[in-house]
C-alpha positions in Angstrom: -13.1 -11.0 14.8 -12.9 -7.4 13.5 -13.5 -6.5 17.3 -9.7 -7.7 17.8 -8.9 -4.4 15.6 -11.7 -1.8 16.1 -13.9 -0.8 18.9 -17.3 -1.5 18.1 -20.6 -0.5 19.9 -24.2 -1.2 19.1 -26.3 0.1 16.5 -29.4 -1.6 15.7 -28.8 -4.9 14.3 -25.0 -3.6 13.6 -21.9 -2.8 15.0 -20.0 0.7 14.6 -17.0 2.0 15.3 -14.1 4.4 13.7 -12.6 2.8 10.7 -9.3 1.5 10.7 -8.9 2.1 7.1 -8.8 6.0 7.0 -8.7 9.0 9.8 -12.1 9.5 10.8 -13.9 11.5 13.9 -17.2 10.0 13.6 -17.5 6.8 13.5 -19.1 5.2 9.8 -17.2 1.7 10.0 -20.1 -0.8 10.3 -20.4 -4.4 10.9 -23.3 -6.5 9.7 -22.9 -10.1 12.2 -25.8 -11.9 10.8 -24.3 -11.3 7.2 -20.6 -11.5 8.3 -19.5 -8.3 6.2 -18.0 -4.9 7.2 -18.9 -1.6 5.3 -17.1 1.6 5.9 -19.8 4.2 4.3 -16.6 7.2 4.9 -14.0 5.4 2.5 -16.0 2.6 0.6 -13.8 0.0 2.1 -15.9 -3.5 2.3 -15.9 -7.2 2.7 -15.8 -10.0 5.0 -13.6 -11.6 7.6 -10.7 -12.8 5.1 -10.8 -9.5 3.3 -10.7 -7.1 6.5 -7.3 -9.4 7.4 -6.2 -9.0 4.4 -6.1 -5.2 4.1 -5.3 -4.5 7.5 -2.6 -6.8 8.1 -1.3 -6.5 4.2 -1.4 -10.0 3.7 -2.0 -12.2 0.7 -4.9 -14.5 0.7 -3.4 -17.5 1.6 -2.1 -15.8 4.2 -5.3 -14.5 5.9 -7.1 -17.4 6.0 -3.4 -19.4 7.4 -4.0 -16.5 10.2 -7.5 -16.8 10.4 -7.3 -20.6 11.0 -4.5 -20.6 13.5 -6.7 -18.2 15.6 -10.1 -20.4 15.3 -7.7 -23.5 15.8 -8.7 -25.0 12.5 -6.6 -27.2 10.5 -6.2 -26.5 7.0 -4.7 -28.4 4.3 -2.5 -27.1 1.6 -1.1 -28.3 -1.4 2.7 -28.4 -1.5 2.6 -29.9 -4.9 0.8 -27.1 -6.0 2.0 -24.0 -8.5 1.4 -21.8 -5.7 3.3 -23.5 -3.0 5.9 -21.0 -1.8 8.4 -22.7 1.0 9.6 -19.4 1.8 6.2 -17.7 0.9 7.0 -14.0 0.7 9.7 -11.7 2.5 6.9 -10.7 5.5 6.2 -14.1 6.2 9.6 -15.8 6.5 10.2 -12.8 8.7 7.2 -13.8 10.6 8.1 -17.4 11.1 12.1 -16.5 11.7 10.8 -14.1 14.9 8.5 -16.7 16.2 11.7 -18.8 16.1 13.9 -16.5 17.7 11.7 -15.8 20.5 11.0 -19.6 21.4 15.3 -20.0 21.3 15.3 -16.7 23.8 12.4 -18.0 26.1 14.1 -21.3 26.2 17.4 -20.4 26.7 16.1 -17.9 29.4 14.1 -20.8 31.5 16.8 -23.5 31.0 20.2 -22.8 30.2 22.6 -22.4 33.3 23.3 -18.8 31.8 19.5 -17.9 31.3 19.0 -18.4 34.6 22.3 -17.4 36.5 22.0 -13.9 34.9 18.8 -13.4 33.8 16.5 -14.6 36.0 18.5 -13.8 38.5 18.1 -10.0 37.2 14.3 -10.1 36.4 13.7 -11.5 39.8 15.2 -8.8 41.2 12.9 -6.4 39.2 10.0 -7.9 40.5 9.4 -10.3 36.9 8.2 -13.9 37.8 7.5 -17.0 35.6 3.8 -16.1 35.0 4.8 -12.8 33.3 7.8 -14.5 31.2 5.0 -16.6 30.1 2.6 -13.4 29.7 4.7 -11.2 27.4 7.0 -14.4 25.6 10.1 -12.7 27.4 13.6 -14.0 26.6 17.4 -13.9 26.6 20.4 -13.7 24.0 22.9 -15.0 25.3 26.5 -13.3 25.8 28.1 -14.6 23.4 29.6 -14.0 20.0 27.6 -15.3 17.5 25.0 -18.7 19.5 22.2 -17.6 18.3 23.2 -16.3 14.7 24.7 -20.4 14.6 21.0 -21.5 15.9 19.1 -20.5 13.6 21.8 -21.5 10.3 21.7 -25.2 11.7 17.8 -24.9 11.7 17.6 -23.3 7.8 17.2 -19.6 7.9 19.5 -17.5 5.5 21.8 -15.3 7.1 20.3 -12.6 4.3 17.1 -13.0 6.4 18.7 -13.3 9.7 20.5 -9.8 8.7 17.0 -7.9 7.3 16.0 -8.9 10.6 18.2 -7.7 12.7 19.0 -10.2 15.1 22.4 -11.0 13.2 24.8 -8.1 12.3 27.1 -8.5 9.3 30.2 -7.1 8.9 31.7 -9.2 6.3 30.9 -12.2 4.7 33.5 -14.1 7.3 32.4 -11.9 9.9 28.5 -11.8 12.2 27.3 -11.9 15.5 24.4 -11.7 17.2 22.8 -8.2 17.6 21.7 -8.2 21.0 23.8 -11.1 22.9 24.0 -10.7 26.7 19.9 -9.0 26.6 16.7 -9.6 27.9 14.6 -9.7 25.0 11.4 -7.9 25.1 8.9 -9.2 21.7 6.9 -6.4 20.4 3.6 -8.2 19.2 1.2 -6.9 16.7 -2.3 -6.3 17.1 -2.9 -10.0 15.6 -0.2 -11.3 18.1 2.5 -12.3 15.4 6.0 -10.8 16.4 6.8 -7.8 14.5 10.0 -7.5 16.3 12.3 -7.3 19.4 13.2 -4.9 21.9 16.2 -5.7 24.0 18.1 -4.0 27.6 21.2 -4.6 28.9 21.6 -6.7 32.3 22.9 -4.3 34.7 25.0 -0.9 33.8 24.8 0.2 30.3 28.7 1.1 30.4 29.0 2.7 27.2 26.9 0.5 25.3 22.9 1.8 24.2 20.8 0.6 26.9 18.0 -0.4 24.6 18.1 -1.7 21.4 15.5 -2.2 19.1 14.8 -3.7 15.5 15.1 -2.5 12.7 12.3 -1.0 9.9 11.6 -4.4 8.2 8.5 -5.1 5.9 6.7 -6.0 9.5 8.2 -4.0 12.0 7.6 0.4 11.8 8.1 1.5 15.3 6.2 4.6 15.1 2.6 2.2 14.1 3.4 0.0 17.0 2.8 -0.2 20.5 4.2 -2.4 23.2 1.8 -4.5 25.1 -1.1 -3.4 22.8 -1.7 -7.0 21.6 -2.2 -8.3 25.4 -4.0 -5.0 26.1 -6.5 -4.1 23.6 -9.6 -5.8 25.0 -9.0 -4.3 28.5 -8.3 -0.7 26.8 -11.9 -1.1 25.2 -13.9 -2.7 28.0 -12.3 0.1 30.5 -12.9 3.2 27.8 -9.3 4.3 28.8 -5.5 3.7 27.9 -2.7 4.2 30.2 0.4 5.2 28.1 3.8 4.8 29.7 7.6 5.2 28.2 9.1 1.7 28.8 8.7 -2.1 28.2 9.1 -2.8 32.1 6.2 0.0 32.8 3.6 -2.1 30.9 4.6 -5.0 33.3 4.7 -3.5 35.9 1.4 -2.0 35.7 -0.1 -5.5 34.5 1.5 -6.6 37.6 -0.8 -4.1 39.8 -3.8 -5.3 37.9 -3.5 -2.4 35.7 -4.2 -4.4 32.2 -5.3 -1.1 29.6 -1.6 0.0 29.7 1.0 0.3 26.4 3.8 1.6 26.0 5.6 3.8 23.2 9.1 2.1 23.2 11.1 5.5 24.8 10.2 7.1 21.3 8.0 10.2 21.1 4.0 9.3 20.3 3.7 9.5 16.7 0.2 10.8 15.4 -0.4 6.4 13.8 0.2 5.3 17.2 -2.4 8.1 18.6 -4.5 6.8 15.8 -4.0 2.7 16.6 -4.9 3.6 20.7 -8.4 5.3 18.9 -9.4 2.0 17.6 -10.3 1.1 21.3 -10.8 4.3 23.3 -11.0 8.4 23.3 -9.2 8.5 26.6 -5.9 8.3 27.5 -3.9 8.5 30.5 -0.3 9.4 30.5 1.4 8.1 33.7 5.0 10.4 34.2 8.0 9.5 35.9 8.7 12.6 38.4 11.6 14.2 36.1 10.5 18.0 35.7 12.5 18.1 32.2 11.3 15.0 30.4 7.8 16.4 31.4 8.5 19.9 29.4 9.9 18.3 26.9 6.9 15.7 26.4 4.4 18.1 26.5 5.0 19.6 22.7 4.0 16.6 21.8 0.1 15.9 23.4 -1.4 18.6 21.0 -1.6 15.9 18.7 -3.7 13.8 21.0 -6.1 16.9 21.5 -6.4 17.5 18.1 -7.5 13.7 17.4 -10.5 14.7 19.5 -9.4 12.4 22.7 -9.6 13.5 25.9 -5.9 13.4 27.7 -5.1 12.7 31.4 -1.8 13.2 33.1 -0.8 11.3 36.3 2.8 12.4 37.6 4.7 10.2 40.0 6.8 11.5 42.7 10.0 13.0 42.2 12.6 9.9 41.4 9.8 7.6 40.6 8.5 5.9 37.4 5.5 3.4 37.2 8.3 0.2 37.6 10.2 1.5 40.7 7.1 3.1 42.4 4.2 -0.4 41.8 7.5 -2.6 43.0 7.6 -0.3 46.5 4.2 -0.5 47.4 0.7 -2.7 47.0 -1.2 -3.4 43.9 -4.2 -1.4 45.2 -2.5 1.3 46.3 -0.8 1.9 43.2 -4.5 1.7 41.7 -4.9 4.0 43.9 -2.8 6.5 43.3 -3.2 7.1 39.8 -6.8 7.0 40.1 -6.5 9.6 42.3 -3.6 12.0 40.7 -5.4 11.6 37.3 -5.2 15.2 36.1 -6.7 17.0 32.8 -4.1 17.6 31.0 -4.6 21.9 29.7 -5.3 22.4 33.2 -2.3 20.2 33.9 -0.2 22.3 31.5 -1.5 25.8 32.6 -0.6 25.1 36.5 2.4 23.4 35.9 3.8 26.2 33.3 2.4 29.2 35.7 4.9 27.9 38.2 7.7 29.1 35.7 6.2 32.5 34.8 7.6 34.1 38.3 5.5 36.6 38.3 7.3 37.3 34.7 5.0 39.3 32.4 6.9 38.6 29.2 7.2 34.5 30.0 3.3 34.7 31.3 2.4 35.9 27.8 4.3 33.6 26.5 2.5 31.0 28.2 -0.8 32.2 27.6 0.2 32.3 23.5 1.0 28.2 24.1 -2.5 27.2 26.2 -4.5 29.0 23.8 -2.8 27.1 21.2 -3.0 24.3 23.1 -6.9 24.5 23.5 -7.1 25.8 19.6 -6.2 22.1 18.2 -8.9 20.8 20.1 -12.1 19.7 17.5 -14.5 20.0 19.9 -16.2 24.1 20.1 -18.1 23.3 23.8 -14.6 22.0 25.1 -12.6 24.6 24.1 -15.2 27.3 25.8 -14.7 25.2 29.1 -11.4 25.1 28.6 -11.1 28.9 28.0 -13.4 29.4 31.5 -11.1 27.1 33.5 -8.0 28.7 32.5 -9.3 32.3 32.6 -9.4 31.8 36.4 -6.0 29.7 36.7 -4.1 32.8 34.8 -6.4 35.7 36.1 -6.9 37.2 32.8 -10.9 37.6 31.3 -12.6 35.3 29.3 -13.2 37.6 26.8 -9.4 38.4 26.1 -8.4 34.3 26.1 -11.2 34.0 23.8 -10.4 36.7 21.4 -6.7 35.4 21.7 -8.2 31.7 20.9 -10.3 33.5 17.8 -7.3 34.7 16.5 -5.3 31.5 16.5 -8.7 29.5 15.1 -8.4 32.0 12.2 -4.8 31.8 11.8 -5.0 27.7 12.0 -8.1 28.0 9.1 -5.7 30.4 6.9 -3.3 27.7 6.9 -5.6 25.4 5.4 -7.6 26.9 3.1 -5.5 27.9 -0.8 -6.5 31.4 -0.4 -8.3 34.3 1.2 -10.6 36.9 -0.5 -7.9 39.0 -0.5 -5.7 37.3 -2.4 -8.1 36.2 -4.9 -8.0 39.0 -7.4 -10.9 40.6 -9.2 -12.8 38.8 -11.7 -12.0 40.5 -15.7 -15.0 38.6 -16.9 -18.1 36.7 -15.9 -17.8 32.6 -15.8 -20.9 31.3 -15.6 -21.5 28.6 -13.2 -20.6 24.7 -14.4 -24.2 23.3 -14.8 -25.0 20.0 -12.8 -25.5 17.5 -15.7 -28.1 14.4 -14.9 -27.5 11.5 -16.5 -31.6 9.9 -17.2 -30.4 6.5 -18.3 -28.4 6.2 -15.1 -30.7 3.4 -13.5 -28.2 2.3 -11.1 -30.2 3.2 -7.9 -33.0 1.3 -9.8 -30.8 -2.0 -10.6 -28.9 -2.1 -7.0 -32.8 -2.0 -5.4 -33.9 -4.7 -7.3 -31.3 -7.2 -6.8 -31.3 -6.2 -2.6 -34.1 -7.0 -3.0 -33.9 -10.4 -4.6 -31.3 -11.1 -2.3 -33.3 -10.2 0.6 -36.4 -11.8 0.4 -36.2 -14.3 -3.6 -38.2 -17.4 -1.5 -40.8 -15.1 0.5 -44.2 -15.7 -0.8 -47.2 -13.3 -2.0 -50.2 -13.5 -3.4 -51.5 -11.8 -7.2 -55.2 -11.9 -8.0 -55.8 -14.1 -10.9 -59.1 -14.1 -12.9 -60.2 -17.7 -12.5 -61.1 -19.3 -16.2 -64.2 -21.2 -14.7 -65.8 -18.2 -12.4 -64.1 -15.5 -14.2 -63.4 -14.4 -10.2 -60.5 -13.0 -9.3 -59.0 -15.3 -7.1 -55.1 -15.1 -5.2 -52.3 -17.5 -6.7 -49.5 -17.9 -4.2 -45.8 -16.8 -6.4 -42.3 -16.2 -4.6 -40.6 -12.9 -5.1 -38.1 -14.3 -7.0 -40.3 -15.8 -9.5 -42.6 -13.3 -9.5 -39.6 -10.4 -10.6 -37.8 -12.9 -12.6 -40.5 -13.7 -14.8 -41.9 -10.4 -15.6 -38.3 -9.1 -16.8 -37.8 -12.4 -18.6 -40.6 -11.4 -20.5 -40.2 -7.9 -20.9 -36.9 -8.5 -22.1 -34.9 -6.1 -20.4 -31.1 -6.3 -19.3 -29.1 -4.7 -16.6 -26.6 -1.6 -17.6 -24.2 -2.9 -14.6 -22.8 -6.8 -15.8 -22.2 -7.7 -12.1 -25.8 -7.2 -11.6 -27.2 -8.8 -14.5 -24.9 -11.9 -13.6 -26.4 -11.9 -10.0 -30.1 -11.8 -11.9 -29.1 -14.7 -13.9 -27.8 -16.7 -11.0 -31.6 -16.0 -9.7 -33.1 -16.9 -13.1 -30.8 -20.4 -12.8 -32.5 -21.5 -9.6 -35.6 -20.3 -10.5 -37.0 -23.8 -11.5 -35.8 -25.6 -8.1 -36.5 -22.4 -6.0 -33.4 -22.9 -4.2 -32.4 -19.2 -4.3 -28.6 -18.1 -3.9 -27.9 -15.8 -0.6 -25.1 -13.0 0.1 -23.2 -15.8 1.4 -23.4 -17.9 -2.0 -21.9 -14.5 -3.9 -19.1 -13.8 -1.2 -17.7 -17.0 -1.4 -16.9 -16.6 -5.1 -13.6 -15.4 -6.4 -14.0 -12.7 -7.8 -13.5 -9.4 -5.8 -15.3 -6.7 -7.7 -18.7 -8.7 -7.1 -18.1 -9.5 -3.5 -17.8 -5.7 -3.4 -20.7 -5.4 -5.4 -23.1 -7.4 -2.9 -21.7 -5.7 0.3 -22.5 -2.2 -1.4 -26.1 -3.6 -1.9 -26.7 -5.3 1.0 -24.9 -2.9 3.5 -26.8 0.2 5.3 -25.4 2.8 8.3 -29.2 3.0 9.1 -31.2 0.5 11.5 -35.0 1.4 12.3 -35.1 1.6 15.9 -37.9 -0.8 17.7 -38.7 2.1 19.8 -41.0 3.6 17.6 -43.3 0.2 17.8 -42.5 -0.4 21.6 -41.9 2.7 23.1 -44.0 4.9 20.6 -46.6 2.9 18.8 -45.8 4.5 15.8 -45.8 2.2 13.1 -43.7 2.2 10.4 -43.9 0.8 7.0 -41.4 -1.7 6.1 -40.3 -4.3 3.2 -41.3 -7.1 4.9 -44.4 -5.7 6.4 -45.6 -4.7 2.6 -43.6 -7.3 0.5 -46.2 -7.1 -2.7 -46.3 -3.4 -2.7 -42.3 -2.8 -2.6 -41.8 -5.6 -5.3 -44.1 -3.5 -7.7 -42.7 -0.4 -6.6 -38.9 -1.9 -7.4 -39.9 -3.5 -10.2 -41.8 -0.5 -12.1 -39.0 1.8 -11.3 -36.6 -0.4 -12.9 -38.7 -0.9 -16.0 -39.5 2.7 -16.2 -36.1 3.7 -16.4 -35.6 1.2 -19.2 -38.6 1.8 -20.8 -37.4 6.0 -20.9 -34.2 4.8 -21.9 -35.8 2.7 -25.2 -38.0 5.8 -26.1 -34.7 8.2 -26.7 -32.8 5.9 -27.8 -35.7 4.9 -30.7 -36.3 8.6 -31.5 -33.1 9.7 -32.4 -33.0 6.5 -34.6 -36.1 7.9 -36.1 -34.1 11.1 -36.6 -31.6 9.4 -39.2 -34.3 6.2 -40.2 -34.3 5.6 -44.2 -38.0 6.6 -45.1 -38.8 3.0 -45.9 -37.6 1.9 -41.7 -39.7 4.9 -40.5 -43.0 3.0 -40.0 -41.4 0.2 -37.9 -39.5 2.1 -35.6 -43.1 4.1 -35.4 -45.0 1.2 -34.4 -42.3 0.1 -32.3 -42.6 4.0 -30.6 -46.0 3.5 -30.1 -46.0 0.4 -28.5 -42.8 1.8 -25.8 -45.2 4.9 -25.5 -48.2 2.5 -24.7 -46.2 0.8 -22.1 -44.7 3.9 -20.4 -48.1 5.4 -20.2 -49.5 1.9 -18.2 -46.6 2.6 -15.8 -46.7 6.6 -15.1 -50.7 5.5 -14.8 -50.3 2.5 -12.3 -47.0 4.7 -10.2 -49.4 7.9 -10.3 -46.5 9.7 -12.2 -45.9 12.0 -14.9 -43.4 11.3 -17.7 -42.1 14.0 -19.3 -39.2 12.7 -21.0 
């Protein structure tokens, strides 16, 4: 499921991929199949299938799993009675259910009213748009008149209020409304989960003073700079091909899916903001811009691509010829020569921006350092230190000017970049009066968190795997092996010993353990996620979760063979185990002698004894883990 969101390759028994939770270059967003939980080991973020819906889509519990069902086709059944029952849930989900609404009236009135199909189809046929890609991308029509829809949907329930947040109904007055965009083909702008976040709309024919697109407005669901058109029927094609294709409008993306080109989106005729750069990482590093032929819009467009660079993807250009855009130039010609074309006229993009720039230089000094100034800071946004030295060899040659002097112009603009980032320099820092001495690193010794989290992993890991302890027979007074799970083996001995976990989450996981102990039918992960409470589903994902997978290889490929848990169960449950009552043990000892410290004379001998008997025992451990105590 999380694949529908995030590019993932693999990684040992894991997936990985960049996290769609915070900016990241390198990719630490892992997912664990066999457990069915995602870690993100950059930001923390955790949890399962309902829980990854619910913070990337914002919604509420209820509504995850409504979402979660409906794409798993499972029927769930909910309690209208209930205290919780919302008819009109929350604000994002009536919006929610009033676009799916409106885009069923538009599709239907497009297919089957007389105007639908005297004007509209009429007009999409004559743009090369057939049935199958109505059907593809939910198109639609309002029609041309005052207020039919705006009536529509009052008859069927929905609050003008709603109809107004919208924007498919404007309100003037509260006599006065009318449908926003009667007498348009509607275009749905899907999110990434498919639910219609809004509507994009174009005007049949001749603008005539009217906006030729319109578009929704901000609502809790719709932000047109974190959206892109065509992403939703795109995304799995943009990962499996490593590559997006990026055009301006709503008919480019159909067009292009037209010509078999699936891996294409489209920015809405807005400029590409740096969330939608970041929502087209998700599922690829590469992107392909394909350009209409018109030398200004180009110019203008390419202010904007440093932000691409500097998000560490690798940007293409394709320009069509002079007149043409990807709709008017796949309509003219075959699907696999528009393939083709661009597979062929696929340019880097700095080398793009260097020849296309030189051409306005005219042999003008002043305007050729002026260009130079912009590649270099052009090839200065870019992350990656090997690129940017290609970068600086390629366009050394296409500007005639020396390595050396691009690179000591690039050095100069790295510097300037770093200045701008850092608080201050060394020379703005003024002398130090006095010495500060440095802050000292304080360890806390009774921290036994490491120790506790190891313990319970490995409780949860491997409670009902069996070993065997030598036992002194009574008979032959032979030692002899008595087979003991894990779980009872652990459970018992800090049963006895008497010792509690510092962290409660954790000592309610042991005593969950403890519970079963006399059945041996041992709780898993799964038993903890499903419980309600989200600081401890947290709390087993952190445990449970690693970025690191021991590779086969070394076994197969290497015959190096490594120690693992499972190879050496009875050795890591000591190990565990002694560590955690080490720590304890430690812990008892300070805390005891500063009660010495303040003891009335006549508590001093017990609190002796009781020293001597901690000492006794830390003294068995440091003996059996070959380790020194010193406090």
């Amino acid at each position: 499921m999380v694949g529908d969101f995030v590019k993932l390759k693999k990684s040992g028994a894991n997936l990985k991929g960049l996290c769609p939770f915070h900016n990241e270059k390198t990719p630490s967003f892992m997912v664990n199949p066999a457990k069915n939980i995602f870690k993100c080991f950059g930001c923390g973020e955790s949890g399962n299938p309902v829980t990854f819906v619910m913070k990337h889509e914002h919604y509420s519990y209820p509504e995850a799993l409504r979402y979660l069902a409906e794409k798993y086709s499972i029927t769930i059944e909910e309690d209208t009675d209930g205290p919780d029952f919302q008819p009109d849930f929350e604000e994002k989900e009536s919006l929610y259910a009033l676009n799916s609404f409106a885009q069923k009236y538009f599709t239907n009135v497009l297919l089957s009213s007389e105007e639908g199909k005297a004007v509209a189809r009429t007009y999409l046929d004559s743009r090369g748009i057939k049935a199958k890609d109505i059907d593809k991308f939910s198109l639609g029509y309002n029609p041309d008149s005052w207020d039919a829809f705006t009536n529509y949907a009052l008859e069927n329930g929905y609050k003008l209020s709603l109809l107004e947040t919208a924007g498919l109904t404007v309100v003037k007055d509260t006599k006065t409304s009318y449908d926003k965009f009667k007498g348009r083909i509607i275009f749905p702008i899907h999110n990434l989960t498919g639910r219609i976040a809004g509507f994009g709309a174009r005007v049949i024919g001749k603008a005539e003073g009217r906006p030729k697109y319109m578009n929704s407005p901000e609502t809790e669901i719709y932000n047109k700079s974190k959206i892109l058109y065509g992403l939703y029927q795109a995304k799995s094609q943009v990962s499996s091909k490593d590559n997006c294709y990026l055009v301006e409008g709503y008919t480019d993306v159909i067009a292009m899916h037209k010509a078999g080109i699936e891996n294409v989106v489209a920015s809405s005729g807005t400029s590409l903001t740096i969330e939608q750069i970041r929502l087209i990482k998700r599922y690829t590093e590469n992107i392909t811009i394909l350009y209409d032929g018109d030398a200004a819009g180009i110019h203008a467009s390419l202010r904007g691509m440093n932000m691409i660079l500097e998000e560490g993807m690798n940007v293409k250009i394709v320009l069509f010829p002079e007149g043409e855009d990807p709709d008017s130039f796949s309509k003219s010609r075959e699907a696999l020569e528009v393939r083709n074309y661009i597979n062929d006229n696929a340019q880097d993009f700095v080398k793009f921006k260097t020849s296309l720039l030189l051409k306005d230089t005219e042999n003008d000094p002043i305007k050729k350092a002026s260009l130079i100034r912009d590649i270099v800071e052009t090839i200065a946004v870019i992350p990656d230190s090997i690129l940017r030295s290609l970068y600086i060899k390629e366009c050394s040659t296409l500007l005639g000017i020396t390595e050396q002097n691009l690179q000591n112009h690039l050095n100069k603009e790295l510097r300037s970049r770093l200045k701008k980032k850092l608080p201050a320099t060394d020379e703005d820092i003024p002398e130090a009066t006095a010495y500060t001495a440095e802050k000292q690193i304080i360890v806390d010794l009774d921290d036994a968190t490491d120790d506790e989290n190891n313990l319970i992993r490995f409780l949860l890991n491997y409670a009902g795997k069996e070993i065997y302890l030598a036992q002194v027979d009574s008979v032959s007074s032979h030692a002899v092996p008595k087979k003991i799970t894990i779980a009872a083996y652990l459970i018992n001995d800090i049963l006895n010993s008497r010792l509690k976990f510092d962290d409660t989450l954790l000592q309610f996981i042991f005593d969950e353990f403890a519970k079963a102990l006399h059945d041996e039918s041992f709780p898993d992960e799964s038993y903890f996620l499903n419980m309600p409470d989200p600081a401890l589903r947290k709390k087993i994902i952190d445990i449970i979760a690693t970025p690191y997978q021991l590779s086969e290889n070394w076994e197969k490929k290497y015959t190096i063979f490594i120690d693992t848990e499972e190879k050496r169960l009875s050795y890591f449950a000591d190990w565990y185990l002694d560590n955690f009552k080490s720590r304890k043990i430690l812990k008892l000892i300070r805390e005891n002698t500063q009660r010495i410290k303040t003891a009335k004379e006549e508590e001093i001998p017990k609190l002796l004894s009781y020293q001597q008997k901690l000492n006794q025992i830390k003294n068995e451990l440091a003996k059996k883990m070959s380790r020194v105590f010193i406090k």
